[in-house]
Structure formats: structure tokens, C-alpha cells
C-alpha positions as CSV (number, residue, x, y, z in Angstrom):
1,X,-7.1,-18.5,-6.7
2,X,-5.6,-15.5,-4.5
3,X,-7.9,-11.9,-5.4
4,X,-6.5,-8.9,-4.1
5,X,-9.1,-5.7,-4.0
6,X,-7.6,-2.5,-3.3
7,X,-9.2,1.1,-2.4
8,X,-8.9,4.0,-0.6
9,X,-7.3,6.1,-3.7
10,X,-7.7,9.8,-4.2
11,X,-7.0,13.3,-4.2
12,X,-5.7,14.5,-1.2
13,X,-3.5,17.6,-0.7
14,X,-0.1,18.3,0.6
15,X,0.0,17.3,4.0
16,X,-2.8,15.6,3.9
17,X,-3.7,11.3,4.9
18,X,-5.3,9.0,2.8
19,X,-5.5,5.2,4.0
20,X,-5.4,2.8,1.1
21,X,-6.6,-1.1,1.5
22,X,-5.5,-4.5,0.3
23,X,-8.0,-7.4,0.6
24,X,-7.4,-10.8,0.0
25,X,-9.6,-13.5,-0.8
26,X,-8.4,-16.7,-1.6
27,X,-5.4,-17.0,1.4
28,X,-5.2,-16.1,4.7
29,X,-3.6,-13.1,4.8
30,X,-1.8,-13.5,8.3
31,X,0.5,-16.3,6.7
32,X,2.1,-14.5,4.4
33,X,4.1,-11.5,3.7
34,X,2.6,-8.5,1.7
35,X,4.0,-6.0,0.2
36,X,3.1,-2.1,-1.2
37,X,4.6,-0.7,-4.6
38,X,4.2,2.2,-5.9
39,X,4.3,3.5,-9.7
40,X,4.6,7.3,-10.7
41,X,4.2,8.9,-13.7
42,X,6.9,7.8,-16.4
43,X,8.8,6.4,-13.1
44,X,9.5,2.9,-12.7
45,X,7.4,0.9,-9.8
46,X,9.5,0.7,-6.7
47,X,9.0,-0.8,-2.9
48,X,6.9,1.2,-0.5
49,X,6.4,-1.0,2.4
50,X,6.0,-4.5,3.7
51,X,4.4,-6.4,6.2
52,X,5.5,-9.7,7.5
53,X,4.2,-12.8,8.5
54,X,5.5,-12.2,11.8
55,X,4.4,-8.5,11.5
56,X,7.6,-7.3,11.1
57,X,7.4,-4.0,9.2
58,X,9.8,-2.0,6.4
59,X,9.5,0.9,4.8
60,X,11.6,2.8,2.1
61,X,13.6,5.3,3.1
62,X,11.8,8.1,1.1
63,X,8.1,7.2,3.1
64,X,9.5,6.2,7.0
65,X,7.9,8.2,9.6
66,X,5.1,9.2,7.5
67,X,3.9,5.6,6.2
68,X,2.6,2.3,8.3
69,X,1.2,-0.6,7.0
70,X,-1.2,-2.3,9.4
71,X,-3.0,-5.6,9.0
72,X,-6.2,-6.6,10.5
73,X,-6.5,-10.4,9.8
74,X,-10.0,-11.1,10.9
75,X,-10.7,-9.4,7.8
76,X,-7.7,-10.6,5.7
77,X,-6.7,-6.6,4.7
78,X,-3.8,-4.9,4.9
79,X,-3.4,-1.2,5.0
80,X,-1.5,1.8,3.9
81,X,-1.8,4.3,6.5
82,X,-0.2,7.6,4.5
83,X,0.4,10.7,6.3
84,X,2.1,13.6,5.6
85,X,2.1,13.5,1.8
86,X,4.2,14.9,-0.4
87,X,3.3,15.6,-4.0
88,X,5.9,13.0,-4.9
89,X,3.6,10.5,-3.3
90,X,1.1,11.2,-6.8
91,X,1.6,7.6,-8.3
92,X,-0.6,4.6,-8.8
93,X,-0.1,2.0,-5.5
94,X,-0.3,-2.1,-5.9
95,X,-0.4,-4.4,-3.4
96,X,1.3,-7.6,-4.0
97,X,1.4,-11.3,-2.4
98,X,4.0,-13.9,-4.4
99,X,2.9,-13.6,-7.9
100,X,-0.1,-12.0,-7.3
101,X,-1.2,-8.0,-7.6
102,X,-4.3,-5.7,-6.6
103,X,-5.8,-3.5,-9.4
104,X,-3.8,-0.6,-8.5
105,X,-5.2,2.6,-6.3
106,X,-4.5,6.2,-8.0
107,X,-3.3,8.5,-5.3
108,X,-3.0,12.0,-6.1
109,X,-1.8,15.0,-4.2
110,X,-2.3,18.2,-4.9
111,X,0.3,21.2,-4.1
């Protein structure tokens, strides 16, 4: 059974960084790609980043530059490093492995 505990939400304001965190129990985490979503009021959910097995690294268009997604496999997390944020960026983030999904981290930034 796969488990993945996120945290790191918040208020944060324009401009500001916030650092969310994905960790997996149940899988190593190195093996396998993972992947940030991102769901914003009466929006649909849509692609933020990935990370993959290799640690090969994509972003949307909309966060490049100001997002990374680092993994530290010694303690089977992955990261959301967000910097520069936008009020756009207020949305609930998921991180997802194959079928499975996190709990969801409320991010919210002020103007």
C-alpha cells in the first residue's frame, strides 16, 4: 500500500516562497516518477511539475523559472520548491505516483 503525506501549505504573500513536501511510504520513491498538480478555485486540476526516475525534471510553462521539484531519496520525499508566487498560484496542490494521490496542501497567496 503506497501513502503519500503532504505539507508545507500556507499563506504566503506575493513574492513570497513556500516549500511544499510529498512523502511516500509504501515504495521507494527514487524508482518512480512523481508528479505535482495543482487545483484552483472553480478551475480544473492541471500539471505543475514532475520528477523522474532518472531525475529528469518538467515544469508547466506558467511556473518555469520560479518552481523546482527536488527529491531527497534517503527520505523518500519529494519537494515543491515555490518561489516567486503569484496570486494565481492560490490553489490546492496534490502529489501523485500511478494511481495514487497525497491529501492535498492549500497554498494561498495574498496580494
Amino acid at each position: 500500500q503506497v501513502q503519500l503525506v503532504e505539507s508545507g501549505g500556507g499563506l504566503v504573500q506575493t513574492g513570497g516562497s513556500l516549500r511544499l513536501s510529498c512523502a511516500a511510504s509504501g515504495r521507494t520513491l527514487s524508482n518512480y516518477n512523481m508528479i505535482w498538480y495543482r487545483q484552483a478555485p472553480g478551475k480544473e486540476r492541471e500539471f505543475v511539475a514532475t520528477i523522474t526516475s532518472s531525475g529528469s525534471t518538467y515544469h508547466a510553462d506558467s511556473v518555469k523559472g520560479r518552481f523546482t521539484i527536488p527529491r531527497d531519496n534517503a527520505k523518500s520525499t519529494v519537494y515543491l520548491q515555490m518561489n516567486s508566487l503569484k496570486p494565481e498560484g492560490r490553489a490546492v496542490y496534490y502529489c501523485s505516483h500511478a494511481q495514487y494521490w497525497g491529501q492535498g496542501a492549500q497554498v494561498t497567496v495574498s496580494s
